[in-house]
Gaussian input, Z-matrix of N, CA and C with variables (Angstrom, degrees):
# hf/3-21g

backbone

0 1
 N
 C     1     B1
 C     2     B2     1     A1
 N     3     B3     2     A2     1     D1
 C     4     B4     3     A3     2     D2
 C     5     B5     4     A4     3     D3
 N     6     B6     5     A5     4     D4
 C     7     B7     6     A6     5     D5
 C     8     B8     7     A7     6     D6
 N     9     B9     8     A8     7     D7
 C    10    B10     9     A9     8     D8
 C    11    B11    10    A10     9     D9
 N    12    B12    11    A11    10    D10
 C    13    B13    12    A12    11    D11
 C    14    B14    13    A13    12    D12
 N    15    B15    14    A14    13    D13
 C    16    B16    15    A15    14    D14
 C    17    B17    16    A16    15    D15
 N    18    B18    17    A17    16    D16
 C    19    B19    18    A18    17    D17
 C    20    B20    19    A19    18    D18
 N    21    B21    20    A20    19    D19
 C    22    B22    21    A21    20    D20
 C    23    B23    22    A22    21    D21
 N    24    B24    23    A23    22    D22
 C    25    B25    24    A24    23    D23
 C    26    B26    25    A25    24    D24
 N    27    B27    26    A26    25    D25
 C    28    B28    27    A27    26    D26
 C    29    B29    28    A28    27    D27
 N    30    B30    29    A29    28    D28
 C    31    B31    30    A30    29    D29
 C    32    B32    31    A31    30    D30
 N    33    B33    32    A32    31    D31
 C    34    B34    33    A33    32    D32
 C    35    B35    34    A34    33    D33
 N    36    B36    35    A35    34    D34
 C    37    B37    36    A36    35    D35
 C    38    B38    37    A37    36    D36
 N    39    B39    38    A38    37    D37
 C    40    B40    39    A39    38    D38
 C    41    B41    40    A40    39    D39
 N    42    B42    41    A41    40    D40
 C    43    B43    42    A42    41    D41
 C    44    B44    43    A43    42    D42
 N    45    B45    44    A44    43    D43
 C    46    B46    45    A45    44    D44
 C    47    B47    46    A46    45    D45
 N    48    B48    47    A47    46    D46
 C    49    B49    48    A48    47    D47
 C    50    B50    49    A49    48    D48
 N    51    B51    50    A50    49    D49
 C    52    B52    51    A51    50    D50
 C    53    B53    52    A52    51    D51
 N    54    B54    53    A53    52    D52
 C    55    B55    54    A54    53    D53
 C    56    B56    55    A55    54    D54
 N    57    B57    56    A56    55    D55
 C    58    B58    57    A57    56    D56
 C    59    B59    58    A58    57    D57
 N    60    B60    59    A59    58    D58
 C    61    B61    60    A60    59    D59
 C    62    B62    61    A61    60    D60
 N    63    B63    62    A62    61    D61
 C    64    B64    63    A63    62    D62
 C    65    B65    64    A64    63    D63
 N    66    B66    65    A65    64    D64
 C    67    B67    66    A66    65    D65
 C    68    B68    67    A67    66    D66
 N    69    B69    68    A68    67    D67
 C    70    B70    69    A69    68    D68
 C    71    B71    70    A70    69    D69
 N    72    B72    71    A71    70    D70
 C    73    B73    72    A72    71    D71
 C    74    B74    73    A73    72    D72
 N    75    B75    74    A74    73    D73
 C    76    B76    75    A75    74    D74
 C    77    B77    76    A76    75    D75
 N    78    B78    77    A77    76    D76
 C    79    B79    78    A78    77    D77
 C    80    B80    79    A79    78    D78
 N    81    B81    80    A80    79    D79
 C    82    B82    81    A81    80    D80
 C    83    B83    82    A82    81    D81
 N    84    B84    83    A83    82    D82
 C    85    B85    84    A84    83    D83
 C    86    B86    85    A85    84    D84
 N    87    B87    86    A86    85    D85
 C    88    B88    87    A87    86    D86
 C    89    B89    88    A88    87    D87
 N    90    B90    89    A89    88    D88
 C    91    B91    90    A90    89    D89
 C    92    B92    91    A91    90    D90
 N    93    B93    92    A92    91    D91
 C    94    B94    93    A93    92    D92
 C    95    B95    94    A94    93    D93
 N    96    B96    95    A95    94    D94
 C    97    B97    96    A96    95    D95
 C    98    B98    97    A97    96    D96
 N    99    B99    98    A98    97    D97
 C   100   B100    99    A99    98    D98
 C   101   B101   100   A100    99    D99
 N   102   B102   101   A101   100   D100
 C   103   B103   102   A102   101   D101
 C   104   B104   103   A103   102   D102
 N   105   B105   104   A104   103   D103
 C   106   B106   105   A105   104   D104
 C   107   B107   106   A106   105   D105
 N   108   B108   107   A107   106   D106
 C   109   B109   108   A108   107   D107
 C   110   B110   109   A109   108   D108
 N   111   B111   110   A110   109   D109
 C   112   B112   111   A111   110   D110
 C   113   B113   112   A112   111   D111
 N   114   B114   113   A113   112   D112
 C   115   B115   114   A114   113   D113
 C   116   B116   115   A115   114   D114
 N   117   B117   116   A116   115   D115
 C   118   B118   117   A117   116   D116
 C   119   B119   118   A118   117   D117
 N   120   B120   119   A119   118   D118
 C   121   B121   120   A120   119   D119
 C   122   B122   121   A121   120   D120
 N   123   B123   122   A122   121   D121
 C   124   B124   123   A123   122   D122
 C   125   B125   124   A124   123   D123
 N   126   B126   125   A125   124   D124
 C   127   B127   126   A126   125   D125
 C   128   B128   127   A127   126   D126
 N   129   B129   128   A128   127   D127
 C   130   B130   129   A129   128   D128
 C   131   B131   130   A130   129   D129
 N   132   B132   131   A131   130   D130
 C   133   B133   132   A132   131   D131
 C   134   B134   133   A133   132   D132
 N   135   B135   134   A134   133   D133
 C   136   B136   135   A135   134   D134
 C   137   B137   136   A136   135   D135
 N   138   B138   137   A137   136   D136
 C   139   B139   138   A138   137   D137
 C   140   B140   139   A139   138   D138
 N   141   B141   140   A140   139   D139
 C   142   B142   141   A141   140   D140
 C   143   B143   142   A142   141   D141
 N   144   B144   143   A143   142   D142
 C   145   B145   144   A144   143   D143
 C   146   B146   145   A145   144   D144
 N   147   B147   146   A146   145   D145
 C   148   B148   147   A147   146   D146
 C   149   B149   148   A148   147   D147
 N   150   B150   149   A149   148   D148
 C   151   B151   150   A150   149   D149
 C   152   B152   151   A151   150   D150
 N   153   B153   152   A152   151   D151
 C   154   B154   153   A153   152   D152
 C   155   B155   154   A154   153   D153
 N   156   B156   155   A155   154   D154
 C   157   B157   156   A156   155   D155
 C   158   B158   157   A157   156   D156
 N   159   B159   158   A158   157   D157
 C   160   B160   159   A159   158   D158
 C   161   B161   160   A160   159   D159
 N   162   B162   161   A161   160   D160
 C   163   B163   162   A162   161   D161
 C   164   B164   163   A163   162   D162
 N   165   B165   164   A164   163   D163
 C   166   B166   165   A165   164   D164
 C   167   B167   166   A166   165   D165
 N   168   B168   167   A167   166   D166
 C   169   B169   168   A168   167   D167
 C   170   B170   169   A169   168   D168
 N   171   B171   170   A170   169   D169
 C   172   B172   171   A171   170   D170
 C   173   B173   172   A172   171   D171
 N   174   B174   173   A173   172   D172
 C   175   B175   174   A174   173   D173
 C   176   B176   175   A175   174   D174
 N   177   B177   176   A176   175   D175
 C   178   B178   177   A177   176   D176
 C   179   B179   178   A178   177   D177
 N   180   B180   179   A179   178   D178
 C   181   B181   180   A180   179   D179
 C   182   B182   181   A181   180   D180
 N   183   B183   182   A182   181   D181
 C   184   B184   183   A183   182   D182
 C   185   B185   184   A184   183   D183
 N   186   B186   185   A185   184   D184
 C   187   B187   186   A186   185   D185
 C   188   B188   187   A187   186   D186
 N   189   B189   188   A188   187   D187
 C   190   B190   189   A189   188   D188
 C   191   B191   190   A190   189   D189
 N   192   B192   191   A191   190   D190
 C   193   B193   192   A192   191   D191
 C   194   B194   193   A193   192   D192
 N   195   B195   194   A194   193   D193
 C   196   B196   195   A195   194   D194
 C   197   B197   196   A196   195   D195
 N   198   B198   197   A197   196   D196
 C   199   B199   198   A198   197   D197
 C   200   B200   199   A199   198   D198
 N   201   B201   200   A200   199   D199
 C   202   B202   201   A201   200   D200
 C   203   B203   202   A202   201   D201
 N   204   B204   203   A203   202   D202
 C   205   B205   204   A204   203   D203
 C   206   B206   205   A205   204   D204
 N   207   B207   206   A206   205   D205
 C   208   B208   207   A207   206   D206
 C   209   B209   208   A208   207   D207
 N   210   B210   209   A209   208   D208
 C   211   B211   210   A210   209   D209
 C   212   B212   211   A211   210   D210
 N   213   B213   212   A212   211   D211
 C   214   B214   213   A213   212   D212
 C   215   B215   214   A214   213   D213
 N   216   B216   215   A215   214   D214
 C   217   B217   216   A216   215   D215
 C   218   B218   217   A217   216   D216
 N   219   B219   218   A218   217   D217
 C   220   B220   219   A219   218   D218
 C   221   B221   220   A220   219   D219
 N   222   B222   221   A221   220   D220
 C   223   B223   222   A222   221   D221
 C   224   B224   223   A223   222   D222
 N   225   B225   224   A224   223   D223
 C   226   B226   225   A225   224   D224
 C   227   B227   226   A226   225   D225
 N   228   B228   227   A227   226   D226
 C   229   B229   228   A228   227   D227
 C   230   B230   229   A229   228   D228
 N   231   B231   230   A230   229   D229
 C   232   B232   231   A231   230   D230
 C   233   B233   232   A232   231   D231
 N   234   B234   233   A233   232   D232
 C   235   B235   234   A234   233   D233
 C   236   B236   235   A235   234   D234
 N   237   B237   236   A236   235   D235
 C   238   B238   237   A237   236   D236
 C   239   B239   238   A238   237   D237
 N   240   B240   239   A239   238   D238
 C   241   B241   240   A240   239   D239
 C   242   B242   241   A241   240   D240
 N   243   B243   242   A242   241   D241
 C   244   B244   243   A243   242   D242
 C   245   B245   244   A244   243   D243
 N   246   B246   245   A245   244   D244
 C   247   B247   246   A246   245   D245
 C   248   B248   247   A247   246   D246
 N   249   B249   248   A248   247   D247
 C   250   B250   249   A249   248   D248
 C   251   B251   250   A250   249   D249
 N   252   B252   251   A251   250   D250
 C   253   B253   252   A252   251   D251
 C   254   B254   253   A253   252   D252
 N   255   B255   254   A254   253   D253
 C   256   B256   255   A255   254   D254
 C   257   B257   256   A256   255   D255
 N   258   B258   257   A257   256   D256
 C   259   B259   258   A258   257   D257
 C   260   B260   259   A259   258   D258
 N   261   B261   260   A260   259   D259
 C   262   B262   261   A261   260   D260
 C   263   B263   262   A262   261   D261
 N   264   B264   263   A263   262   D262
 C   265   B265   264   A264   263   D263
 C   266   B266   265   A265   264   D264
 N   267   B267   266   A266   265   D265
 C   268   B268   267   A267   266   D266
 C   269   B269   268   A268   267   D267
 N   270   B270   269   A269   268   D268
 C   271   B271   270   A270   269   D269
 C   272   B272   271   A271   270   D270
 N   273   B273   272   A272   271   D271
 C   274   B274   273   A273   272   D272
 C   275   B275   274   A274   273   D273
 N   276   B276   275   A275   274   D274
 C   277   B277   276   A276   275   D275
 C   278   B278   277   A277   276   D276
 N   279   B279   278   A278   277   D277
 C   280   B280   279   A279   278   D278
 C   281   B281   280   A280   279   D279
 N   282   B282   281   A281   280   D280
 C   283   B283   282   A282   281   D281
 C   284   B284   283   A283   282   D282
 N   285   B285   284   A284   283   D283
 C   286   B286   285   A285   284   D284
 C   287   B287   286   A286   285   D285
 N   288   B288   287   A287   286   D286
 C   289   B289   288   A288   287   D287
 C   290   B290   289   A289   288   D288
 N   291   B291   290   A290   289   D289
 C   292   B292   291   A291   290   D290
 C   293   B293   292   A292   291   D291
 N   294   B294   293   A293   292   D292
 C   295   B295   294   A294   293   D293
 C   296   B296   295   A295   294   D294
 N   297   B297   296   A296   295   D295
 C   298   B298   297   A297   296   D296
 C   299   B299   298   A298   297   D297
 N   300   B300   299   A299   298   D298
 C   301   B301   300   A300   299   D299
 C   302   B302   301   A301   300   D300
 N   303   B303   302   A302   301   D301
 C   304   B304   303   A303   302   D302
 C   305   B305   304   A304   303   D303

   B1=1.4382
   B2=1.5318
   B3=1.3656
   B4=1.2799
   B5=1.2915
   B6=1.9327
   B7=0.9852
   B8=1.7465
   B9=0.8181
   B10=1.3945
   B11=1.2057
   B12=1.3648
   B13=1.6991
   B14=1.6354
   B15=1.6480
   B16=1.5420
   B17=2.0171
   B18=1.5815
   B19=1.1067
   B20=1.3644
   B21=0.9120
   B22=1.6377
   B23=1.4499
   B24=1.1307
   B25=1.7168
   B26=1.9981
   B27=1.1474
   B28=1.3702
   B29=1.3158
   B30=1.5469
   B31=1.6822
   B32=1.2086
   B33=1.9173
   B34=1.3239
   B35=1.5169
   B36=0.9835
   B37=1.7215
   B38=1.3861
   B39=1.5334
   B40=1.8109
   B41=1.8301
   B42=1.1339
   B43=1.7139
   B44=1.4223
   B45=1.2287
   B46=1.3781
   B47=1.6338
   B48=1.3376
   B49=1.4634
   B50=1.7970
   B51=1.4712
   B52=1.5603
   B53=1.0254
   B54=1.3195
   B55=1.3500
   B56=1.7485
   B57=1.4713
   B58=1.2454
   B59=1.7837
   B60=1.5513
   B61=1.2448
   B62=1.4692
   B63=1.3533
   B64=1.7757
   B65=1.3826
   B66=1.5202
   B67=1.2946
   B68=2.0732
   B69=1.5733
   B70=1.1656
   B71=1.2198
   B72=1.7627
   B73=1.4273
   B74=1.3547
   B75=1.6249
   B76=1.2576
   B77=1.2885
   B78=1.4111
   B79=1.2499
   B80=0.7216
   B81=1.8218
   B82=1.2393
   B83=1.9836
   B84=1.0251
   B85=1.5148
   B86=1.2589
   B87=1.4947
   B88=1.5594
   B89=1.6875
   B90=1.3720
   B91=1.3605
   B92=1.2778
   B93=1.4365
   B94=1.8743
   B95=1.7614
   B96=1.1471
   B97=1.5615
   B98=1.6369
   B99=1.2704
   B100=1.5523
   B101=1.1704
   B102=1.2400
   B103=1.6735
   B104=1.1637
   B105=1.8972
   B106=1.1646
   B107=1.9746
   B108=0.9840
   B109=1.7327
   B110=1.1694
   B111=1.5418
   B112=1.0246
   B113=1.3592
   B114=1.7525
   B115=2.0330
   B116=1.3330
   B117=1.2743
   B118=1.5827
   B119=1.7702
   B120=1.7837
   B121=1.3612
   B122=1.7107
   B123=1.4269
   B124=1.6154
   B125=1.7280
   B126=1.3688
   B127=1.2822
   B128=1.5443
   B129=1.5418
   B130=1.6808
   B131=1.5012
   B132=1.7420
   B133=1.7765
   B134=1.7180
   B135=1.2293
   B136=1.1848
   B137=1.7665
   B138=1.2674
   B139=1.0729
   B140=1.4916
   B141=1.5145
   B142=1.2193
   B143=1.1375
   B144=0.9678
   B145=1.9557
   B146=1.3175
   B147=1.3507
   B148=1.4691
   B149=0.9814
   B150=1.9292
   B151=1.7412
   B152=1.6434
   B153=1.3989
   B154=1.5054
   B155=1.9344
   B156=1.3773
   B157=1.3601
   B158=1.4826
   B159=1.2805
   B160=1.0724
   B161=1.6591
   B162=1.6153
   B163=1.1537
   B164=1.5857
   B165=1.5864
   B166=1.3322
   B167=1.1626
   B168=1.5103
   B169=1.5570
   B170=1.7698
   B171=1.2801
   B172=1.2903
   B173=2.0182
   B174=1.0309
   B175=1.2911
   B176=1.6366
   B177=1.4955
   B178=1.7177
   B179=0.9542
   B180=1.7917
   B181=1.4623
   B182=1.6224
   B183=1.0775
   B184=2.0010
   B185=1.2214
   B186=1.4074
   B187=1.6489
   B188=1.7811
   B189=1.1189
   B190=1.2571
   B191=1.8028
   B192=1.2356
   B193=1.3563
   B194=1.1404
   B195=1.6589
   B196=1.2967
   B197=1.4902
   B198=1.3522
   B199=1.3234
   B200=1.6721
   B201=1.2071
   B202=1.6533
   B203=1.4065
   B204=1.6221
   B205=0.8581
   B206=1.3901
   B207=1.1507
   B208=1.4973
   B209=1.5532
   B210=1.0909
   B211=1.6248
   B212=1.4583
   B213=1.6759
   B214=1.1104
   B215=1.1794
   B216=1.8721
   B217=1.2902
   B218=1.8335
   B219=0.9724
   B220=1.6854
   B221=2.0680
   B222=1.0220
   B223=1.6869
   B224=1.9950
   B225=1.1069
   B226=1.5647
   B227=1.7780
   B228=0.9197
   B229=1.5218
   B230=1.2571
   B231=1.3133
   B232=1.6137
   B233=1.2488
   B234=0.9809
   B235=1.9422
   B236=1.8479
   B237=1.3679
   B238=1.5723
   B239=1.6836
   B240=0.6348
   B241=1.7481
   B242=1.5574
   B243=1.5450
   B244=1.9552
   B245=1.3707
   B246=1.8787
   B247=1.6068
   B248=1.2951
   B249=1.7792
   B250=1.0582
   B251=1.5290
   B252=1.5792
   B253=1.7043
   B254=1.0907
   B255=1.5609
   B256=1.3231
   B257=1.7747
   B258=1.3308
   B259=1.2489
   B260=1.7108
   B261=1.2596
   B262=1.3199
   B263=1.4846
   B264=1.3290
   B265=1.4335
   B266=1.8167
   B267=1.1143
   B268=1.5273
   B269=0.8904
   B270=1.5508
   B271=1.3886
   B272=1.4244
   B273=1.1568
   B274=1.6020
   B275=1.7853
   B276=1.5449
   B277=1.6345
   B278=1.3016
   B279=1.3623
   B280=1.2938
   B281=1.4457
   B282=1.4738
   B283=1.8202
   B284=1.4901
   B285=1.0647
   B286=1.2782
   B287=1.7624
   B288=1.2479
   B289=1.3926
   B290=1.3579
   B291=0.9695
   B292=1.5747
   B293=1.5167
   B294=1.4801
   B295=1.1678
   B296=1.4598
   B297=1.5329
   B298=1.2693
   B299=1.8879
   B300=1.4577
   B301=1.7916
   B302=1.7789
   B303=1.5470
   B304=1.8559
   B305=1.4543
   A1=109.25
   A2=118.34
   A3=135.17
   A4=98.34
   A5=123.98
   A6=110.59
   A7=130.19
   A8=133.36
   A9=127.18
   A10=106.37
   A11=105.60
   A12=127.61
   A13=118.68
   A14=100.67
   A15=108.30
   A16=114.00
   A17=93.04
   A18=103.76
   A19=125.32
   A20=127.11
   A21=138.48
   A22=86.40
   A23=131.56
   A24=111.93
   A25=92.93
   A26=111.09
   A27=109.66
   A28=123.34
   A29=106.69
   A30=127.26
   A31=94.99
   A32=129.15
   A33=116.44
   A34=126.13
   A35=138.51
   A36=140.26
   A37=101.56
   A38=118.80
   A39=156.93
   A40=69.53
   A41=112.99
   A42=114.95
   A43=113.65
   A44=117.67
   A45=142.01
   A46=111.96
   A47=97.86
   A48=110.29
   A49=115.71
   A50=87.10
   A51=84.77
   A52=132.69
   A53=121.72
   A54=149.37
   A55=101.72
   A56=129.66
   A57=108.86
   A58=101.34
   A59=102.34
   A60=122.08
   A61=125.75
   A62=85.94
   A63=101.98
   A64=117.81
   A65=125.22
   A66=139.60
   A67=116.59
   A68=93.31
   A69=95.51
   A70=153.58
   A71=99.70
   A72=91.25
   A73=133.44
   A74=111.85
   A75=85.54
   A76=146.06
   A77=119.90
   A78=133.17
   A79=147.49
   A80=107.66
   A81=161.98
   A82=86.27
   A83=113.61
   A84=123.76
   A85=121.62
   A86=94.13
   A87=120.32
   A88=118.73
   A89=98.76
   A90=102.42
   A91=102.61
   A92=122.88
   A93=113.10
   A94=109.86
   A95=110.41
   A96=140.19
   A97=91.15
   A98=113.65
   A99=125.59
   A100=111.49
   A101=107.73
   A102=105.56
   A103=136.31
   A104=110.30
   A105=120.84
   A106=98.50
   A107=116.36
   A108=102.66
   A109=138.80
   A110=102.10
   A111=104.71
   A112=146.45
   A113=106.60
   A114=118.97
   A115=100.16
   A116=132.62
   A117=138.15
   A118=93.80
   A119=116.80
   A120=87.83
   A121=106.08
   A122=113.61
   A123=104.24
   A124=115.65
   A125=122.74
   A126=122.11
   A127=126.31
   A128=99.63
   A129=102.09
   A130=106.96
   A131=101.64
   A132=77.40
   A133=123.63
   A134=102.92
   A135=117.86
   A136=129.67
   A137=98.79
   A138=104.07
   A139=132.48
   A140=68.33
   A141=126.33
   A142=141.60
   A143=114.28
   A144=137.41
   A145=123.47
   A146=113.43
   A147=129.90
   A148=104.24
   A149=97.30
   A150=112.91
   A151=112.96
   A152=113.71
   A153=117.39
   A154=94.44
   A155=98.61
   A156=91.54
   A157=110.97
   A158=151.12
   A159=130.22
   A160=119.95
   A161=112.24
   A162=135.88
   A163=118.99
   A164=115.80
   A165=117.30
   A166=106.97
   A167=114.57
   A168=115.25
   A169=110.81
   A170=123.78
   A171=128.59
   A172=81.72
   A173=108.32
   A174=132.41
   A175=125.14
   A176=98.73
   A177=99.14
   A178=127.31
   A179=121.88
   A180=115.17
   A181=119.93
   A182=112.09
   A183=103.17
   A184=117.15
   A185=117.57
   A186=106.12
   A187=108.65
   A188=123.58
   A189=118.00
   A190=94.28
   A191=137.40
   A192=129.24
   A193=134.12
   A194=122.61
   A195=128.49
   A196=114.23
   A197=105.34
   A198=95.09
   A199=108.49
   A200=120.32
   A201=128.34
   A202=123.09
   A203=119.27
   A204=148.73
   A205=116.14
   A206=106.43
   A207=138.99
   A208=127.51
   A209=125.74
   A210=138.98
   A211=103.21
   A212=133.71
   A213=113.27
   A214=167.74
   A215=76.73
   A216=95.67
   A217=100.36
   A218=126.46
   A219=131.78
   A220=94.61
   A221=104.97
   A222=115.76
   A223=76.50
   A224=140.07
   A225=118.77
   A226=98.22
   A227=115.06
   A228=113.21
   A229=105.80
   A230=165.83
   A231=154.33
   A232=108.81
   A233=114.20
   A234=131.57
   A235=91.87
   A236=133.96
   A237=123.12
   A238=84.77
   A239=136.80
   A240=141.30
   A241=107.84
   A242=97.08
   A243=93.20
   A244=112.29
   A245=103.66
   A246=103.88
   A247=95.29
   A248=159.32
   A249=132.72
   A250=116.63
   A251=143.24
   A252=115.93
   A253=109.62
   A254=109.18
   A255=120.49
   A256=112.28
   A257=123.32
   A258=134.23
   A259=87.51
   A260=145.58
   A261=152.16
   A262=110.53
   A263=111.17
   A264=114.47
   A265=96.93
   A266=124.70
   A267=145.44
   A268=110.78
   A269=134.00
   A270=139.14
   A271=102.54
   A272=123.93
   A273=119.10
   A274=108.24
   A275=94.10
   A276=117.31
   A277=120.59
   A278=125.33
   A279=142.39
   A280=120.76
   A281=104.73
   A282=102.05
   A283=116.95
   A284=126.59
   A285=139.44
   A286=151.27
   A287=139.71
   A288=108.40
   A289=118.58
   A290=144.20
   A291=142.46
   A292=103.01
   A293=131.52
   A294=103.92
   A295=121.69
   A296=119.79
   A297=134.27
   A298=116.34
   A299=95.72
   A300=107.31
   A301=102.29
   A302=108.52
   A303=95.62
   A304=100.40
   D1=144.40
   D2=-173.50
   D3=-74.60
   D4=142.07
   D5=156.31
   D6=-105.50
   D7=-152.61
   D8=-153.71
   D9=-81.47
   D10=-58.59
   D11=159.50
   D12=-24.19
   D13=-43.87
   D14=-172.96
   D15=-78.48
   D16=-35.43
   D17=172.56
   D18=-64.43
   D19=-37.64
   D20=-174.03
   D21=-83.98
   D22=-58.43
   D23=-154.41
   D24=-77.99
   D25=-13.05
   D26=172.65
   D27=-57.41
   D28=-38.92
   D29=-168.20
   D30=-84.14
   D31=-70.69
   D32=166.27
   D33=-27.61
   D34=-50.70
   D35=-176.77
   D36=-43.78
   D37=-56.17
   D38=-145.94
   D39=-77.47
   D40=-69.13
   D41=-163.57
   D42=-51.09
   D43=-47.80
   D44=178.08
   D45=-45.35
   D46=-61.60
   D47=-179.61
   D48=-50.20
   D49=-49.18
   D50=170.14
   D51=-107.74
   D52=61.03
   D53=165.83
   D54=70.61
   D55=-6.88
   D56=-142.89
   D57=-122.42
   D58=91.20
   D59=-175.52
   D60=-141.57
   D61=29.46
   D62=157.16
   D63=-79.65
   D64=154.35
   D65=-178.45
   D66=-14.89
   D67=-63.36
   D68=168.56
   D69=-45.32
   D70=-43.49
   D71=152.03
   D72=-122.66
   D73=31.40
   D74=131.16
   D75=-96.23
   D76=17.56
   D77=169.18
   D78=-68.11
   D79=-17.34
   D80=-171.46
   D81=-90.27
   D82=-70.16
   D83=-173.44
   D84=-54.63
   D85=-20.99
   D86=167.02
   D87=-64.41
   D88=-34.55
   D89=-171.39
   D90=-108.66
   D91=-27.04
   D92=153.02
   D93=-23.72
   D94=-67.90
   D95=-160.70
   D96=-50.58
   D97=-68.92
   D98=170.25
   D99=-26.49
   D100=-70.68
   D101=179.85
   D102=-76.88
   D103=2.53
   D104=172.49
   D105=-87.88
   D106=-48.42
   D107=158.36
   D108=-25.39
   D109=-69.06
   D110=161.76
   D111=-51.23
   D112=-34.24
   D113=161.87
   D114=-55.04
   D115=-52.57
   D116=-162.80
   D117=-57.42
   D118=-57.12
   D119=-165.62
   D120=-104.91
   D121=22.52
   D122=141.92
   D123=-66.72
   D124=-66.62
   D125=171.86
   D126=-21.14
   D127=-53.31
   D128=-178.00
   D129=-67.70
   D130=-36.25
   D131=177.47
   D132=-93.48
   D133=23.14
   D134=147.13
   D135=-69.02
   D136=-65.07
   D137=129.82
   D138=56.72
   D139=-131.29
   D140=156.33
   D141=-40.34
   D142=-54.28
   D143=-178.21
   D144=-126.72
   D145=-18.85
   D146=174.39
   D147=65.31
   D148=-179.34
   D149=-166.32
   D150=-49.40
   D151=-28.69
   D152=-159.50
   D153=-139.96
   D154=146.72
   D155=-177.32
   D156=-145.87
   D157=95.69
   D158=-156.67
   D159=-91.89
   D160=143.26
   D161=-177.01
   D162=-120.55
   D163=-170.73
   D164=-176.00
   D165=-132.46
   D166=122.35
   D167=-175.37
   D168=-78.85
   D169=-154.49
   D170=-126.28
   D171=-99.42
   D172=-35.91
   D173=170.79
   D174=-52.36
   D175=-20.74
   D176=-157.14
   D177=92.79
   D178=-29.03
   D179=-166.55
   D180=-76.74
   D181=156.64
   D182=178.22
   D183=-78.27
   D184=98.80
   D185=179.71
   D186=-102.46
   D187=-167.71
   D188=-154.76
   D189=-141.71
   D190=98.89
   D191=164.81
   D192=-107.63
   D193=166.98
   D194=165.65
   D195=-51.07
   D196=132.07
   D197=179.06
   D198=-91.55
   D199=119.29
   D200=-171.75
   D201=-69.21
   D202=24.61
   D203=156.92
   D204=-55.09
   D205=-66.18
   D206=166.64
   D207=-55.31
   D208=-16.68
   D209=146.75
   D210=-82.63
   D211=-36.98
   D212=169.48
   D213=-91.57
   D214=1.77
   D215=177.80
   D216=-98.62
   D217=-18.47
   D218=149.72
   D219=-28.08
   D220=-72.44
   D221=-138.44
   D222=-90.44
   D223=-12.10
   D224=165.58
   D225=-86.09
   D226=-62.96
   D227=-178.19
   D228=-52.71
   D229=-24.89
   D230=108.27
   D231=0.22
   D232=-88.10
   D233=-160.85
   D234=-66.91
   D235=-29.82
   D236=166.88
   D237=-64.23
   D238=-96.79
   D239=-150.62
   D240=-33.78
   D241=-48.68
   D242=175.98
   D243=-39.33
   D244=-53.04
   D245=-148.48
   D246=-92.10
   D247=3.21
   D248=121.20
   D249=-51.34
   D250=-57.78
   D251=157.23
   D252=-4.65
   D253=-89.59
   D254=-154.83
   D255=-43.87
   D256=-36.54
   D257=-159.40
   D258=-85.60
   D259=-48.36
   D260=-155.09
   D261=77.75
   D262=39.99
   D263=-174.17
   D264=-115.42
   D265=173.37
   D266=-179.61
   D267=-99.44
   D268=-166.17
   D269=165.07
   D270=-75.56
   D271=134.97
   D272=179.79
   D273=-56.47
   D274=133.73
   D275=166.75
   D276=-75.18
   D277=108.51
   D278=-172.87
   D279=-91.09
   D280=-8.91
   D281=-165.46
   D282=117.78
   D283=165.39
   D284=135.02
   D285=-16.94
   D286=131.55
   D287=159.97
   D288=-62.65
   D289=-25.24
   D290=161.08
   D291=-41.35
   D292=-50.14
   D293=-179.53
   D294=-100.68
   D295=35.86
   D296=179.35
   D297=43.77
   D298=50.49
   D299=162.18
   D300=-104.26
   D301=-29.87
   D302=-158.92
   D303=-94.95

C-alpha cells in the first residue's frame, strides 16, 4: 500500500507534467490529502464499530443504528475523485510490480 507521502508527491509530479503548479492547484491537492485522512479515519471507525452499532435514544430505549461513517465515507471518496477530475490528474502512479506498489 501506498503511503501518503507517495501519494501527494504522486499527484504533484501528474501536476508538474502538465504545466499546472501554481498556488491553486496545489491547494486543491491540498485538500485531496485532507480527504484522504479523513477516508483513513472513516474506515478505522468502521472498524471499529461496524456497519450498525447500537445506542440509546433520548428515551433510554436500545435502538440499533447505521453507523454514519458509512454515508461518509461514500460522499469523501466522491469529492476525492471529483478533485482529481477537476485537477485532470488520475489515480496517483505509484510504480511498478518490480517496485512492490501493484
Amino acid at each position: 500500500m501506498a503511503t501518503k507521502k507517495e501519494i501527494k508527491e504522486s499527484l504533484l509530479e501528474q501536476l508538474k507534467a502538465k504545466g499546472k503548479n501554481t498556488k491553486y492547484y496545489l491547494d486543491m491537492v491540498d485538500d485531496y490529502m485532507s480527504y484522504y485522512d479523513l477516508k483513513k479515519r472513516l474506515k478505522v471507525d468502521i472498524k471499529k464499530n461496524g456497519v450498525r452499532y447500537v445506542t440509546y435514544n433520548g428515551n433510554g430505549k436500545k435502538v440499533e443504528k447505521v453507523n454514519e461513517s458509512i454515508t461518509n465515507l461514500h460522499k469523501t471518496t466522491q469529492t476525492m475523485l471529483k478533485i482529481l477530475q477537476d485537477l485532470g490528474l488520475q489515480d496517483p502512479i505509484l510504480g511498478s510490480d518490480e517496485d512492490g506498489y501493484l
